[in-house]
C-alpha positions as CSV (number, residue, x, y, z in Angstrom):
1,X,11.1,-7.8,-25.0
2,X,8.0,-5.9,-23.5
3,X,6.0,-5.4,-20.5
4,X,3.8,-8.8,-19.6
5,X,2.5,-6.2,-17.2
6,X,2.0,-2.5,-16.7
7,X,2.0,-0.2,-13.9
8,X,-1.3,-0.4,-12.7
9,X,-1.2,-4.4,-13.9
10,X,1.4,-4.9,-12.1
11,X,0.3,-2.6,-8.8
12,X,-3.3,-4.5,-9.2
13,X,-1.5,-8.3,-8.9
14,X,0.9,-7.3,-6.6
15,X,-1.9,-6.2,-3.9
16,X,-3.7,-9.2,-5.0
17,X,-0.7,-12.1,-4.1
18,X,0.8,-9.7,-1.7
19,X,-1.7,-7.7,0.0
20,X,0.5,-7.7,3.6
21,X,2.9,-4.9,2.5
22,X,-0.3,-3.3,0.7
23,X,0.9,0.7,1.0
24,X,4.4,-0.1,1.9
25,X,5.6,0.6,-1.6
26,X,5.1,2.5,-4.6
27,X,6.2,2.0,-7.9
28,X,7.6,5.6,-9.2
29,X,8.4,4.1,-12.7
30,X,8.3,1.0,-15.2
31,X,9.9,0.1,-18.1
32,X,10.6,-2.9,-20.1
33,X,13.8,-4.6,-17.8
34,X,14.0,-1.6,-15.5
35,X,11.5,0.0,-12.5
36,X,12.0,2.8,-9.6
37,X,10.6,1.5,-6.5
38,X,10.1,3.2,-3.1
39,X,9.5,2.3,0.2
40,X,7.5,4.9,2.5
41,X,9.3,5.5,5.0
42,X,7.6,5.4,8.5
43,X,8.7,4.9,12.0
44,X,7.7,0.8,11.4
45,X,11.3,0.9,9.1
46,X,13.7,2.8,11.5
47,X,16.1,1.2,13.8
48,X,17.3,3.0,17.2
49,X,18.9,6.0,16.0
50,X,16.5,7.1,13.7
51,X,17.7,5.7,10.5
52,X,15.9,2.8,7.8
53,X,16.8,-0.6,9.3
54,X,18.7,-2.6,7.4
55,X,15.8,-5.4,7.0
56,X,13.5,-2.6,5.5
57,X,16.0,-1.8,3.5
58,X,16.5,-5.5,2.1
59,X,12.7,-5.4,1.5
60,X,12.8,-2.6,-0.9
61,X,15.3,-4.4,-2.8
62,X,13.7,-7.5,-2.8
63,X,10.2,-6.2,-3.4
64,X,11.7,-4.1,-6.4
65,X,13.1,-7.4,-8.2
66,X,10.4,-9.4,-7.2
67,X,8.0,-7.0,-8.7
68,X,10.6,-5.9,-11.8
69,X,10.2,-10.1,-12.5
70,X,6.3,-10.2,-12.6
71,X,6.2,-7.3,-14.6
72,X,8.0,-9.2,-17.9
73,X,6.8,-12.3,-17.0
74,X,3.5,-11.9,-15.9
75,X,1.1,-12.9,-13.1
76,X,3.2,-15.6,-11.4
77,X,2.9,-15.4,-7.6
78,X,5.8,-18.1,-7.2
79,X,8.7,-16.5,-8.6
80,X,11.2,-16.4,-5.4
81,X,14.3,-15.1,-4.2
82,X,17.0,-17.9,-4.5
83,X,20.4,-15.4,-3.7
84,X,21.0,-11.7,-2.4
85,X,24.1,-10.0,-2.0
86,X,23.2,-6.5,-0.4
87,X,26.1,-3.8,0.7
88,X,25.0,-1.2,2.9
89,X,27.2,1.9,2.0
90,X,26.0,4.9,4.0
91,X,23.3,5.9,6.5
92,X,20.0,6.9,4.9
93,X,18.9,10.7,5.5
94,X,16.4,11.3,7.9
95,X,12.7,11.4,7.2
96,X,12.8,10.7,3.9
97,X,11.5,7.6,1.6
98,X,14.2,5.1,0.2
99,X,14.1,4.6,-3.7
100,X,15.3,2.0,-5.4
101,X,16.2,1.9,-9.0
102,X,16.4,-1.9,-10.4
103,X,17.7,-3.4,-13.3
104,X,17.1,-6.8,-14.6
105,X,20.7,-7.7,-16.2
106,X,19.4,-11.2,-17.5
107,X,16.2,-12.7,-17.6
108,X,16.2,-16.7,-18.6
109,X,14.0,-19.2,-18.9
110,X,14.4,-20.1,-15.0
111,X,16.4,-17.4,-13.3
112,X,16.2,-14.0,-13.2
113,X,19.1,-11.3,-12.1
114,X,18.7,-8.2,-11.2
115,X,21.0,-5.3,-9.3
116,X,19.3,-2.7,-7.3
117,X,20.4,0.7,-5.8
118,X,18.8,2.7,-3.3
119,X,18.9,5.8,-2.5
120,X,17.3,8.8,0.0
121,X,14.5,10.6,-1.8
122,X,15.9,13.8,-3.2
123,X,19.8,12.4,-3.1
124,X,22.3,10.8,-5.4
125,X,24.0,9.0,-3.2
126,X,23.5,5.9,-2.9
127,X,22.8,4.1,0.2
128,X,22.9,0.4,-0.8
129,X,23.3,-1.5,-3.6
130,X,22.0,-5.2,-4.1
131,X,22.3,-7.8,-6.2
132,X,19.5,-10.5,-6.4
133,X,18.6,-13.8,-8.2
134,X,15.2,-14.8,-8.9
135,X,13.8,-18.4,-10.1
136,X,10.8,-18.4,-12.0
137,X,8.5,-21.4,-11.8
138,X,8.6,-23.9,-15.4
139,X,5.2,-22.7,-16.3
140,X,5.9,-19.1,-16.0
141,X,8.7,-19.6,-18.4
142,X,7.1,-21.8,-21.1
143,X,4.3,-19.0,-21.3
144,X,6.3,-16.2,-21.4
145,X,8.8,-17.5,-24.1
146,X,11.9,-15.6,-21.8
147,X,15.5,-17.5,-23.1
């Protein structure tokens, strides 16, 4: 199963149906089922104490599946978070972006699933690690011909 949509496809409809978090993130890499995501850190995402709140961090990981979706299922805007489990392990370092690298572990005709870990820019370790359910609108799936 390939791409419905490329990087710059994909970075194009995204500020298109999405323009409010418009420079919030990148997308580092994509590949069929799989992307790297970060979110550029600035002082918009930190909580008292100087480290990535935990609602930015839910973001990323919901921005990353969200977009990881669209990208095999093409342009559809309505595809929407229906569960998220997220597990914040550790405190993110200190001036530095949060990547996340996602994985879509089953894509179906209606629901999507995909697990996400984040991580500091530059580190190993991870930071959080999510798991999320998408559904995708009928007519999304009917196009894209996703079992």
């Amino acid at each position: 199963m390939g791409l419905a949509l490329d990087r710059e496809a994909l970075i194009a409809y995204l500020d298109e149906v999405f323009p409010q978090v418009r420079g919030e993130f990148g997308i580092d890499a994509l590949a069929p089922m799989e992307i790297t995501m970060r979110l550029k850190v600035r002082e918009a995402h930190l909580r008292p104490g100087g480290t990535v709140s935990g609602p930015s961090m839910f973001a990323l990981a919901d921005v990353t599946v969200y977009a990881l979706v669209l990208s095999m299922v093409g342009r559809e805007a309505l595809a929407v978070t229906t569960n998220c489990s997220i597990d914040f392990m550790r405190k993110p370092e200190a001036g530095r972006d949060l990547v996340a690298t996602g994985r879509l572990l089953k894509l179906g005709r209606v629901l999507a699933v995909g697990d996400v870990l984040l991580h500091s820019d530059g580190s190993d370790k991870p930071v959080a690690r999510a798991s999320l359910t998408y559904s995708i609108p009928p007519a999304a799936s009917q196009s894209s011909g996703a079992g």
